[in-house]
N, C-alpha and C positions, 0 to 999 in steps of 0.2 A: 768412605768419601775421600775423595785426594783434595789437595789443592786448587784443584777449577771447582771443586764445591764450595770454595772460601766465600764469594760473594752471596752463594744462595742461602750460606747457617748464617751471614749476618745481617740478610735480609729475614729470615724464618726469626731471630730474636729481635728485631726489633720490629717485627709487626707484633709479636709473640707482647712485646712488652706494649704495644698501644692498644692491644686487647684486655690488656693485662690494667691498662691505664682506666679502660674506661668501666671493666668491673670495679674497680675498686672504688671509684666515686660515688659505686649506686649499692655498694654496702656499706653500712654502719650499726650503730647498735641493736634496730631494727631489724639487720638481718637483712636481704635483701632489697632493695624498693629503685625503680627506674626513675631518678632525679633529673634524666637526660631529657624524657618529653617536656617537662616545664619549663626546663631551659630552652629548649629550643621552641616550644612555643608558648612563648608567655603573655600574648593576648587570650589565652583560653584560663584564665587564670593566674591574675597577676600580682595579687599573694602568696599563692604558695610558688612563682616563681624566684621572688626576690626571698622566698625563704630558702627555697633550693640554691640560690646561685650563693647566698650566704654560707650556707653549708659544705657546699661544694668545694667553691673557692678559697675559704677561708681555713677548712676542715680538711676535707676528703683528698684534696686532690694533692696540696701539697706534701701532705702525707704518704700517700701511694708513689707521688714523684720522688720523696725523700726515703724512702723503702728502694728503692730501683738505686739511687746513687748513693748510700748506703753498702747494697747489696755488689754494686758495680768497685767500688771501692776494695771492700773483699774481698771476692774475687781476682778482682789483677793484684791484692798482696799477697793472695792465696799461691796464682803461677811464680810471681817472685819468690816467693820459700820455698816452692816446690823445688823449680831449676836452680837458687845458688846452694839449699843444701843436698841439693840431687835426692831426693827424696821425695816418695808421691805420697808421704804420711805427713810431710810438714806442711802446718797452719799458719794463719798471720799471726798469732798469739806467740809463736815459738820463742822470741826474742825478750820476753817477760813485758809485753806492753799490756795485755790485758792485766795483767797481778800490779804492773805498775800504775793502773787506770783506775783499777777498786782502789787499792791504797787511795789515791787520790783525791776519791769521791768519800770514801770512807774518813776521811779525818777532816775535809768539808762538813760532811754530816755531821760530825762529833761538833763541831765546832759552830754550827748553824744550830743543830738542838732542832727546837718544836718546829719550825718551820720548816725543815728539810722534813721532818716527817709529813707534813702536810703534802710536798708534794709528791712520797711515796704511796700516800694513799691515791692520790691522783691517776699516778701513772698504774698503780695495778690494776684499776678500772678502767683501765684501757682506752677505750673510746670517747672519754668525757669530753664536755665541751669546753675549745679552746680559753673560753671564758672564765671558767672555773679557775684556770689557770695564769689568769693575769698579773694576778696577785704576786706571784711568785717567780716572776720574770730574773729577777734581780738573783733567786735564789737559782734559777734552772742554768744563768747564765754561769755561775759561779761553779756550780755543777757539770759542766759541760768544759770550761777553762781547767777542773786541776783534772779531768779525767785525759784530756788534751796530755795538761803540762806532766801528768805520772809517766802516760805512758811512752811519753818522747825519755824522760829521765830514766827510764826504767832499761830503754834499748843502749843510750849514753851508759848505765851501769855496766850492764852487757858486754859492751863495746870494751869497757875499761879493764874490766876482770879476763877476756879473752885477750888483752894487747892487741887489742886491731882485730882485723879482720883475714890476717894470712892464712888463720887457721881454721876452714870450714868446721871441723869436728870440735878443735875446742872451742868457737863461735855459737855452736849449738849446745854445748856441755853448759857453757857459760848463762846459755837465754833460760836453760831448765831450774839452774841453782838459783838465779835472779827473781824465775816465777815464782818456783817453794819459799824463797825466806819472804818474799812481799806478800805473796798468799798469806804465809803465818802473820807476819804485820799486819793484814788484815783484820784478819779474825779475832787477834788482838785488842785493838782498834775497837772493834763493834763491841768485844766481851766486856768494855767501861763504858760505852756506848751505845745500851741495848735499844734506847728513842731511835735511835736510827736503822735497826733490821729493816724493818719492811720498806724504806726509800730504800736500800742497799738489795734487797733482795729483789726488787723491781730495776734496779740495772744491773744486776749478776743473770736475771732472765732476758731480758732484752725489751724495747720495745719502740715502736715509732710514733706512739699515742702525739707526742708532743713536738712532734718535727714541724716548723713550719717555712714559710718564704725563706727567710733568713738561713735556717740551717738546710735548707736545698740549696741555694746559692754557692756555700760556702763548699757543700761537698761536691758539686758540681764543678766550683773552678780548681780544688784542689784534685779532683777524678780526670780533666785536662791535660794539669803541668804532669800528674804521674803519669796517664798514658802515653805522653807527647817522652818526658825520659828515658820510659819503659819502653818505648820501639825505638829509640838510640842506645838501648842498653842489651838491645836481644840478642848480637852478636856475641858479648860474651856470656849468655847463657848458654847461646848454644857450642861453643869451645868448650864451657866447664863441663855443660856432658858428653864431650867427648873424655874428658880427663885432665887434671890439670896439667900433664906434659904438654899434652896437645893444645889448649890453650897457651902457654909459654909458647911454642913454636909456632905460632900463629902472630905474635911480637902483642898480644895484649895485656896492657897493663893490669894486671887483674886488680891489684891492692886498692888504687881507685876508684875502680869500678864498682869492684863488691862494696867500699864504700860510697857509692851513690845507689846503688841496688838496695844498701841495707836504709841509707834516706827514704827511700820511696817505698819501702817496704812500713818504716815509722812513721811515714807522711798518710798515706793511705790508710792504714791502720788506726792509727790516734783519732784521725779525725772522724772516720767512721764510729767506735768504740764512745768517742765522745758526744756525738750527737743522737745515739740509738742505744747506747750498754754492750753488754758481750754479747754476741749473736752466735750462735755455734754451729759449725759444718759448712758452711756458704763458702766460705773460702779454701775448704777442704774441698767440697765437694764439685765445683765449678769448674776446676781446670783437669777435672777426673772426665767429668759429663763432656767436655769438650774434647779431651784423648779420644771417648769414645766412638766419634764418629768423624774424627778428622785428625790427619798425620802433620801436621807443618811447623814452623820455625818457633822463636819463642818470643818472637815480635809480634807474630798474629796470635798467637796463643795466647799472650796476655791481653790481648784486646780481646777479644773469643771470652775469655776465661771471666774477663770484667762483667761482658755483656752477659755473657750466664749469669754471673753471680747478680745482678740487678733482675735477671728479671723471675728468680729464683727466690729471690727476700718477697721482692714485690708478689709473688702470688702466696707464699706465707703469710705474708701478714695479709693478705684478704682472707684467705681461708681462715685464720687465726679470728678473723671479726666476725665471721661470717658461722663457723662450727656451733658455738654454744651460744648464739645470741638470746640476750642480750648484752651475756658477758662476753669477757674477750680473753681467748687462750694468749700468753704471753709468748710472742712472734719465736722467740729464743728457745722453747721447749719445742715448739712447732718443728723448728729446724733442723733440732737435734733429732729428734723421735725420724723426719726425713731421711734426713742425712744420714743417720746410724745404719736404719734402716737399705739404703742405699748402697752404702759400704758392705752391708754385711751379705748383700747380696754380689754384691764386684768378688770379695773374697771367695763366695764360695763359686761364683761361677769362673774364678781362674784356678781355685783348685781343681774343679773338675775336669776344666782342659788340661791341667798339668798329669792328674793321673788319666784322661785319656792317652796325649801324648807318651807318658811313661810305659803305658801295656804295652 
């Protein structure tokens, strides 16, 4: 597909994602069930409509919409790592925000105790009702803020231990050593703090059980300001793969660039990580699926790369509610088992073109 196919892949995902919208309101614990005829006609029964639109609306949908912008978030950090460390292996996690995210959440937990277990039980039951969880507003919000605030500090440590951002290679040495010692602080953390495994393990898998209005909002206008950056900033991606001579001779400034590339790389990422846990491959895998049938710049490729990666979580986690109902597979294993699986087939099917082409 060239570049005149650009308008038809981003009409094919976004009707891609309103089909995607309207499965997912009519699954839940259940399993199945069409909540859309009571809604739409709720003179034939106007109990269970106002029980559906409760559901729906208060439940279903902001969830599936907060799975899409979630997913959308990832994804355009996913093509941001990809193009500044030139590399089609690098993830948004590269920069240690996911290790600075758990840290985060992990010493919340220690420090919350029984309550923060409470809403680990919550969230591993995936589906529950928003209600159950009212309770603990105060605690999700607090959980949601140092996962935010680690994983911004975690990319600021990054930043500090690499001297800036001159050096792509040591930028990426620096994001792995940041992930390993915060990971160990982790685990740490939980080893005097065993009340809090299972909240911990319930956002080390991922999930969107608990997304509502508010945290749709929130990823929604921060998936804006980064898109709106990210297509002012695709010129110098596309310099840096040419090389950074070739960039310099093009007269762009790279040093502040890569640092607003690596802002919007921490912008998109925290806030995602913070309102869903670790989600794994979405961001890997979205600006792969979108090489694969389209060649263009790295301005449309991160818009491309977004709207996969949305609408890519978003069919996970229906299938995730949907598999084993009435329970619910955790969206983050979903993705990986995906995504792995994904990958491991890109792998072998470019080896086999490489030893074709070598006979």
């Amino acid at each position: 597909m060239t570049v005149r196919g650009l308008p038809f892949l981003i009409w094919s995902l976004t009707v891609l994602s309103l089909i995607l919208t309207l499965l997912g309101v009519c699954v839940g614990s259940s399993g199945f069930e069409n909540l859309l005829q009571p809604l739409l006609h709720p003179e034939l029964d106007p109990s269970a409509s106002a029980m559906a639109e409760q559901i729906v609306y208060e439940i279903r949908l902001p969830r599936t919409l907060g799975a899409w912008a979630a997913g959308a978030l990832l994804g355009l950090a996913g093509a941001v790592a990809q193009g500044l460390f030139r590399n089609p292996l690098a993830d948004p996690y590269l920069l240690g925000s996911a290790s600075g995210a758990s840290l985060g959440v992990a010493l919340t937990l220690a420090v919350l105790g029984g309550s923060a277990g409470m809403l680990g039980g919550n969230m591993m039951n995936g589906g529950v009702v928003v209600s159950v969880f009212s309770g603990n507003v105060l605690v999700r919000l607090g959980l949601t803020g140092a996962a935010f605030v680690g994983a911004v500090l975690a990319v600021f440590l990054t930043l500090a231990l690499s001297k800036g951002v001159q050096h792509t290679l040591r930028l990426l040495l620096a994001g792995v050593v940041v992930g390993v010692v915060l990971g160990a602080a982790t685990q740490l953390v939980l080893l005097f703090s065993p009340d809090s495994l299972q909240a911990m393990q319930a956002f080390m898998l991922g999930s969107t059980a608990m997304v509502g209005w508010t945290a749709w909002a929130l990823m929604v206008g921060v998936w804006v300001v980064c898109v709106l950056a990210a297509g002012l900033l695709g010129r110098v991606l596309d310099g840096l793969s040419l090389g950074e001579a070739t960039a310099h001779s093009l007269g762009l400034p790279l040093g502040s660039l890569r640092v607003a590339l690596v802002a919007v790389l921490a912008l998109a990422t925290g806030t995602a990580v913070a309102q869903t846990g670790l989600i794994a491959f979405v961001g890997l895998a979205a600006p792969h699926l979108v090489r694969s049938v389209i060649k263009t710049t790295h301005s449309r490729l991160m818009l491309l790369a977004s709207l996969m990666g949305g609408a890519l979580l978003m069919a996970a986690d229906t299938l995730a509610r949907w598999l084993i109902a009435p329970q619910e597979l955790p969206v983050g294993v979903l993705t990986a088992v995906l995504g792995g699986g994904y990958l491991l087939w890109l792998m072998h099917r470019n080896s086999r073109a490489f030893a074709g082409g070598a006979s």
